[in-house]
VEXVOPA-225065 format. One record per residue: x, y, z of N, C-alpha, C, O in turn; residue in three letters. Coordinates in pm, whole numbers, padded with zeros to 5 digits, always signed. Example, Ala and Ser with C-alpha at 12.3 -4.5 7.8 and 13.67 -1.06 7.14 Angstrom:
+01319-00569+00780+01230-00450+00780+01320-00330+00780+01424-00332+00846ALA/+01285-00225+00708+01367-00106+00714+01290+00003+00787+01341+00114+00804SER/
***
This chain:
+08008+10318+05002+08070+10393+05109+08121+10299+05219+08232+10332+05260UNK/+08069+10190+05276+08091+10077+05388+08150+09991+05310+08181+09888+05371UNK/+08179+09992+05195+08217+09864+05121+08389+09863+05158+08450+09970+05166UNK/+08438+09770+05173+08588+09746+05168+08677+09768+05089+08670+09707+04982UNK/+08753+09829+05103+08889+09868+04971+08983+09755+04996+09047+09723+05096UNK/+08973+09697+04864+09068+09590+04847+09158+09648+04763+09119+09710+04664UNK/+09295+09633+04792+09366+09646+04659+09361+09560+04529+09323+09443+04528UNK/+09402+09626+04425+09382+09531+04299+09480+09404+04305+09571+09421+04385UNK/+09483+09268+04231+09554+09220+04268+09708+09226+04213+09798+09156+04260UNK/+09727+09318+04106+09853+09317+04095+09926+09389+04146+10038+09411+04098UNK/+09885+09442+04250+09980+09557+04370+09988+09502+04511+10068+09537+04598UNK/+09870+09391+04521+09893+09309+04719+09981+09231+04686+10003+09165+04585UNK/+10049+09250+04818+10195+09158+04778+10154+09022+04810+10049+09017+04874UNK/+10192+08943+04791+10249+08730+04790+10251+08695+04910+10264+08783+04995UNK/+10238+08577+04944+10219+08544+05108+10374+08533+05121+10417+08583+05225UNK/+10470+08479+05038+10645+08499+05007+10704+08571+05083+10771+08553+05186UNK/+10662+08692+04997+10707+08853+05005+10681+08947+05102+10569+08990+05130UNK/+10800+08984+05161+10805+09146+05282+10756+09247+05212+10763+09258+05090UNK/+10700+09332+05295+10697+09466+05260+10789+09563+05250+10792+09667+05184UNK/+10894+09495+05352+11053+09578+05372+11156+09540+05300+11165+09419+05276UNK/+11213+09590+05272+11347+09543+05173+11420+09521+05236+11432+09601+05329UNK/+11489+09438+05233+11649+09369+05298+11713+09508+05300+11698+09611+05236UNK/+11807+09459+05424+11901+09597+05446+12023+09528+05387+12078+09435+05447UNK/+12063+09571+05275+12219+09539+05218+12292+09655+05225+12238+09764+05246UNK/+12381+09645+05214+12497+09736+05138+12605+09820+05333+12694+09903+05347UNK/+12535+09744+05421+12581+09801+05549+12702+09730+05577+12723+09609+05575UNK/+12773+09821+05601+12938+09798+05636+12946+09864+05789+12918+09982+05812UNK/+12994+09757+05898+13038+09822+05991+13166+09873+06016+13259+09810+05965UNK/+13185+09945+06065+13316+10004+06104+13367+09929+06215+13290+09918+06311UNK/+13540+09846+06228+13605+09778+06311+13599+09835+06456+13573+09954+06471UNK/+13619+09764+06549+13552+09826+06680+13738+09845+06707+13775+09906+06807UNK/+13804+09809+06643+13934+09882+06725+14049+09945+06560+14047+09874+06459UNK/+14107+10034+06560+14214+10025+06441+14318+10005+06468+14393+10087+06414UNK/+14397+09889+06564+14493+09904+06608+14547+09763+06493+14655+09718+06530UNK/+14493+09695+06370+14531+09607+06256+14586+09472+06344+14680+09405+06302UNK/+14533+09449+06439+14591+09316+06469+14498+09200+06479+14388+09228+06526UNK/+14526+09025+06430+14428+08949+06460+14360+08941+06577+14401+09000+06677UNK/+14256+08873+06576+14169+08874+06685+14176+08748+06760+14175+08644+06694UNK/+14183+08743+06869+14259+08599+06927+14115+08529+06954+14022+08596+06911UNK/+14083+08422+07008+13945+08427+07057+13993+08414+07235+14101+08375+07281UNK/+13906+08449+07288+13931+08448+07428+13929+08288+07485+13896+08182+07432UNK/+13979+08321+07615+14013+08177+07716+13863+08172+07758+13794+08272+07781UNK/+13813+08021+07767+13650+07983+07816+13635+08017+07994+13650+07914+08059UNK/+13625+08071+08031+13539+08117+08116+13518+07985+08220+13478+07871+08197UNK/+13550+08033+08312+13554+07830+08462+13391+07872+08476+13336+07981+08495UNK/+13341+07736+08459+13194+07767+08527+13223+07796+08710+13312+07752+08783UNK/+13106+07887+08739+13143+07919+08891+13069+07766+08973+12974+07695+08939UNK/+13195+07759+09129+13119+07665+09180+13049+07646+09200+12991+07753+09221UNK/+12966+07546+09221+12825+07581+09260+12817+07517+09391+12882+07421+09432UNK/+12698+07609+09471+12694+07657+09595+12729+07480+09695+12754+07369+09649UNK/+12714+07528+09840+12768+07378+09921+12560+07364+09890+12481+07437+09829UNK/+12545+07244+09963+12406+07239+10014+12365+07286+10133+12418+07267+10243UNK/+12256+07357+10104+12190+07401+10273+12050+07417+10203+12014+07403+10086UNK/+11979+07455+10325+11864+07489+10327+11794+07603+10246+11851+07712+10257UNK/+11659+07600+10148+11653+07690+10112+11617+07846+10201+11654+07962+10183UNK/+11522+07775+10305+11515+07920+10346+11573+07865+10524+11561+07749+10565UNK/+11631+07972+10600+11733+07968+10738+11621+08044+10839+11605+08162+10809UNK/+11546+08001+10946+11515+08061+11033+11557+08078+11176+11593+07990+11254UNK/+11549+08173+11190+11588+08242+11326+11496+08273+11444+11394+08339+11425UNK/+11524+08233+11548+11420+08280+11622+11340+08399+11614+11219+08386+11632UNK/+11394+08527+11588+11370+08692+11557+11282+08695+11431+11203+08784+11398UNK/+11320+08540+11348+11253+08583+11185+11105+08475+11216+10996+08472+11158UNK/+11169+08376+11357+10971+08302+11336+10911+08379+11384+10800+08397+11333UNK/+10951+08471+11515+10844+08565+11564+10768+08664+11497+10650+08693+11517UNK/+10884+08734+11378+10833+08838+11273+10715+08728+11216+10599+08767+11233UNK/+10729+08605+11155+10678+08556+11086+10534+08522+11120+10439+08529+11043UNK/+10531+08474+11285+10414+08446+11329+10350+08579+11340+10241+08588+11282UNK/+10398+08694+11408+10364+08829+11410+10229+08859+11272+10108+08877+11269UNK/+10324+08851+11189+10240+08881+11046+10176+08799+11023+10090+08850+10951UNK/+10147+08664+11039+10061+08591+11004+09973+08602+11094+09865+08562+11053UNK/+09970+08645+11215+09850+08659+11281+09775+08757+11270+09653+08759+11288UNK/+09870+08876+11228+09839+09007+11169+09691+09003+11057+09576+09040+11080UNK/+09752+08941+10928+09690+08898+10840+09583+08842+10870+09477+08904+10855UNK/+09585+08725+10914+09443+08660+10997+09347+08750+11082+09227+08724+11076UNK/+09382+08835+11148+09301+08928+11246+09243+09026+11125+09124+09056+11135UNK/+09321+09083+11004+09265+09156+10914+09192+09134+10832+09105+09213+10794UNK/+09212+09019+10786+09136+08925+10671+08990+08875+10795+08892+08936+10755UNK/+08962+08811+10891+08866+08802+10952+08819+08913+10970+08729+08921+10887UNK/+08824+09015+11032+08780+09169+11067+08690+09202+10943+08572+09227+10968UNK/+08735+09205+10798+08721+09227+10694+08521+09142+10645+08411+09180+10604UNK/+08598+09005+10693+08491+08912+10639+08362+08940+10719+08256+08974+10669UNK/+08386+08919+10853+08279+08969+10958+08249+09085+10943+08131+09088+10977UNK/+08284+09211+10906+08243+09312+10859+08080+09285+10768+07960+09298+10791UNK/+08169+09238+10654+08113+09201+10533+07973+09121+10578+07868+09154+10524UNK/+07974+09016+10679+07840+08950+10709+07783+09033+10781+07661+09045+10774UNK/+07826+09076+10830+07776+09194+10959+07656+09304+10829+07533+09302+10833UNK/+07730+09375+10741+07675+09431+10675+07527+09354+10563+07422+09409+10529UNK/+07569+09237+10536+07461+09156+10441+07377+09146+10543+07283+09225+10536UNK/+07381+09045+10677+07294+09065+10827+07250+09178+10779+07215+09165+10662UNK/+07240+09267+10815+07168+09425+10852+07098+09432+10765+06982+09459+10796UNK/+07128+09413+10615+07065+09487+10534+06946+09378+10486+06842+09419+10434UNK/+06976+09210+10512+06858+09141+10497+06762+09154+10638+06645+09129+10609UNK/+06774+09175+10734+06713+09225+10849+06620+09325+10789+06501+09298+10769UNK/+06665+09426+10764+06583+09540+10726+06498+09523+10586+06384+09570+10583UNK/+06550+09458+10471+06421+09449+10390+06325+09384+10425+06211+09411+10388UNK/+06369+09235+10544+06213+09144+10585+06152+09243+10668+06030+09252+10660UNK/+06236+09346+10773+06129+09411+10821+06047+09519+10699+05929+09534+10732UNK/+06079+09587+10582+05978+09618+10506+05894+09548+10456+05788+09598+10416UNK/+05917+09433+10447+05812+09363+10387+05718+09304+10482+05612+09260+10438UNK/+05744+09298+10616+05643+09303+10707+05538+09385+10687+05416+09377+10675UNK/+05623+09468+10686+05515+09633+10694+05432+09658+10631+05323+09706+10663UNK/+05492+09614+10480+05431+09668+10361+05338+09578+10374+05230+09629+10402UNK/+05336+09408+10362+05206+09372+10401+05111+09325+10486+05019+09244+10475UNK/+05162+09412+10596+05000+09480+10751+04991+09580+10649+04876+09554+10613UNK/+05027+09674+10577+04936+09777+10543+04833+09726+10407+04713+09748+10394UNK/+04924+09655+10317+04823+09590+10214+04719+09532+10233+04617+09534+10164UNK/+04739+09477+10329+04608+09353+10376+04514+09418+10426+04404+09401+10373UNK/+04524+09519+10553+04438+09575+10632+04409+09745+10604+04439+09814+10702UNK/+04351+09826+10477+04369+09911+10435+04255+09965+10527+04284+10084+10537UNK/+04162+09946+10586+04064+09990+10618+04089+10037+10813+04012+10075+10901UNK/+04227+10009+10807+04213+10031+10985+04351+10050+11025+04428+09994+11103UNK/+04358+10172+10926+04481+10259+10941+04423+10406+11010+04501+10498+11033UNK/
***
């Protein structure tokens, strides 16, 4: 029942051989019927290429956007992180204080 079905070997095909048969016998139809040769076309001017400048152009309006957002980012990304310690803080705060607790009560069972 778990065992593998192999085919026999005179039906798996050859490492050669497709499974698909060649597409023969396809004839396209001429993309125009107007019976005239086909010229080949004129080559194409490569376009100039550009003068030199700078890749990127700043503007006073685009450093301010720029500093804008980068300070943006920085105020969010810090906010984020201090959060994050803020929260680990608290929560190691509070298990040493259980484990205070837990052992004054272990130790001293008799003077509760």
């Amino acid at each position: 029942m778990f065992t593998p079905k192999i085919p026999p070997p005179d039906t798996a095909p050859t490492p050669g051989t497709s499974l698909v048969p060649p597409l023969t016998g396809l004839v396209h139809p001429p993309a125009c019927t107007c019976h005239h040769t086909p010229t080949t076309p004129a080559p194409v001017p490569a376009p100039a290429a550009p003068p030199n400048r700078l890749a990127v152009q700043f503007t006073p309006g685009s450093l301010l956007v720029a500093a804008a957002g980068g300070t943006a980012v920085v105020l969010v990304v810090g906010t984020v992180l201090v959060s994050m310690l803020l929260a680990t803080a608290i929560t190691a705060a509070s298990v040493a204080i259980c484990a205070v607790v837990l052992r004054s009560l272990l130790n001293r069972p008799n003077n509760r």
